[in-house]
N, C-alpha and C positions, 0 to 999 in steps of 0.2 A: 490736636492734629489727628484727622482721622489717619485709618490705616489706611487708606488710600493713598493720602498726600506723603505720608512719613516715607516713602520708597523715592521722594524725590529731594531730601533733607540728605543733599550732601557738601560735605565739610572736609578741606583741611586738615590731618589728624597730625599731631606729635608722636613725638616717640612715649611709652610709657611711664610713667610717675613711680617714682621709687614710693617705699610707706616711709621711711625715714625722714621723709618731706611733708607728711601731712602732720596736721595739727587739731585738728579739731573735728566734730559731730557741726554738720552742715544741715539749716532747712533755708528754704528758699519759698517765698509764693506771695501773694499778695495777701494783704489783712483783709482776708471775707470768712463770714464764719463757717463755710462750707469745706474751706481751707483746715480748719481744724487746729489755730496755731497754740489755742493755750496747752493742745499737748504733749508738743515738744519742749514748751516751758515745765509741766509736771514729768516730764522722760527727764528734764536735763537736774531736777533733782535725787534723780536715780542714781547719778555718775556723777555726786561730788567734786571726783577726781579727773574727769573728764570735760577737758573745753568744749562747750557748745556756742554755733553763733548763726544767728539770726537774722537775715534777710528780708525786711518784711514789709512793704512800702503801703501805706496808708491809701485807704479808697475813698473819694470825696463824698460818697452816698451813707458812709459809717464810718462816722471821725470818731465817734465816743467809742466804738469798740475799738477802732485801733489805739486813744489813747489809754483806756483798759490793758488788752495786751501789751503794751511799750511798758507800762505802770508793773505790771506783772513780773515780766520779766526782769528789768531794771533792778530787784533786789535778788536776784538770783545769782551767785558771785563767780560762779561758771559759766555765765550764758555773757556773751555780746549780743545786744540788738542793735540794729543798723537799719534806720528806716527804707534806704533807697542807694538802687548801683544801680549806675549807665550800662545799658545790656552790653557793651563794647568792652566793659570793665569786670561783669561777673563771670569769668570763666577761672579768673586767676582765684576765686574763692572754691571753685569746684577743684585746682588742682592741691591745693593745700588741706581740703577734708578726707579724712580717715574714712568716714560716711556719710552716704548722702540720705535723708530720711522723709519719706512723703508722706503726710498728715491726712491728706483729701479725702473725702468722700465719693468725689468722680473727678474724675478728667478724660482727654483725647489721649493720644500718644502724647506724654509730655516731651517737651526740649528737654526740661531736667535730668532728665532719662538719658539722650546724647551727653549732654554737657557731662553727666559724671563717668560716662561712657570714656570722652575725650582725655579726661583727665584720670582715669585709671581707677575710678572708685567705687567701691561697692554699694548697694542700696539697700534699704527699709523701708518697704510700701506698705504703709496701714492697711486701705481701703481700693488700691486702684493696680491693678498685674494687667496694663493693656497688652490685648492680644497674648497673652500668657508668657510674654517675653521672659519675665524675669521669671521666671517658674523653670519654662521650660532649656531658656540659657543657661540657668545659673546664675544668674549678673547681680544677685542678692538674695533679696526674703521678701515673701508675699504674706504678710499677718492675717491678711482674709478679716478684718474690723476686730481684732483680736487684741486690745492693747497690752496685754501679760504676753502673749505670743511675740510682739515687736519689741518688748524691753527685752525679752531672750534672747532674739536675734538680734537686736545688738549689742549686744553680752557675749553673744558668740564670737561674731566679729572681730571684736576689741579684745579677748580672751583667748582667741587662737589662729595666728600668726601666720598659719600653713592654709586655714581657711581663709581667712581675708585677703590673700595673695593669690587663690585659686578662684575667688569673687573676681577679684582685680584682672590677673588674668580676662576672667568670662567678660566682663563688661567692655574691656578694650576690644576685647575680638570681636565681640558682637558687632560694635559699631565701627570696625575696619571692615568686615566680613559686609557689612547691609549699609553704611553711609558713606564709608570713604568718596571723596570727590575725583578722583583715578578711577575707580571699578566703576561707578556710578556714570562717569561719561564714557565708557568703552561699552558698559551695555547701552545706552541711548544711542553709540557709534553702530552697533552692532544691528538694533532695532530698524535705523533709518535707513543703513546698506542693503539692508534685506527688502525695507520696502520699496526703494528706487530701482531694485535688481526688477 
């Protein structure tokens, strides 16, 4: 989603997600290798002790890579993979993750971005800080293609209690402050009054 469009991505919000409710290190994307997935399979041997779980639906153009990463994954005893969720069904996985962690090498404004917005959770962006949101909100960490950089931060995260909660914080607000579906039609109210006046 370019930053054009993203100002028109509005949603519905909940009330905010306790951490006491999450459970696990979240990635989400399709199996392309630009996606980056095997690693968050090599990060989720970092964290042992920490459930990770995997999102990752197979592309009909590269079946042999994605059953590569399924195969990979699959003996890692902290990682769930999960081939495929109905977009209608993956929100309740964002409100249950501790973190959200984006692997890419490029993207637009991701949904991923809102989705962990929605559900109160903080991120880990390898390669992709669109529009320098998560920088300049706070709404996680920007690794800048740093992968020792990204195991830190989320190390940090899961490490201290007071920051992951001031992430959480930043992310919810960001995306009541710039998506809410309330604020988002009172300016388009406001927009059209002015241009009929």
């Amino acid at each position: 989603i370019s930053s054009v469009q993203k100002v028109n991505l509005a949603i519905k919000l909940p009330d905010k997600i306790n951490q006491k409710d999450k459970k696990y290190i979240l990635w989400v994307a399709r199996c392309e290798i630009w996606k980056n997935p095997s690693l968050i399979i090599e990060v989720s041997k970092l964290f042992p002790n920490e459930k990770f779980l995997m999102i990752c639906p197979k592309q009909k153009h590269n079946i042999n890579f994605f059953n590569n990463i399924k195969r990979q994954a699959r003996v890692i005893p902290n990682l769930t993979f999960i081939n495929y969720v109905p977009f209608k069904k993956i929100q309740s996985y964002f409100y249950e993750a501790k973190i959200f962690v984006n692997t890419s090498d490029a993207e637009g404004f991701t949904y991923t971005l809102i989705q962990s917005g929605i559900a109160s959770t903080p991120v880990v962006y390898y390669k992709v800080n669109p529009d320098r949101v998560i920088t300049r909100y706070g709404l996680g960490f920007f690794a800048n293609g740093n992968l020792i950089k990204m195991t830190d931060d989320i190390k940090k995260l899961l490490e201290d209690p007071i920051m992951w909660q001031n992430k959480s914080n930043a992310i919810h607000n960001y995306v009541v402050n710039h998506h809410d579906i309330a604020k988002i039609c009172q300016k388009w109210r406001t927009i059209i009054q002015s241009v009929l006046k």
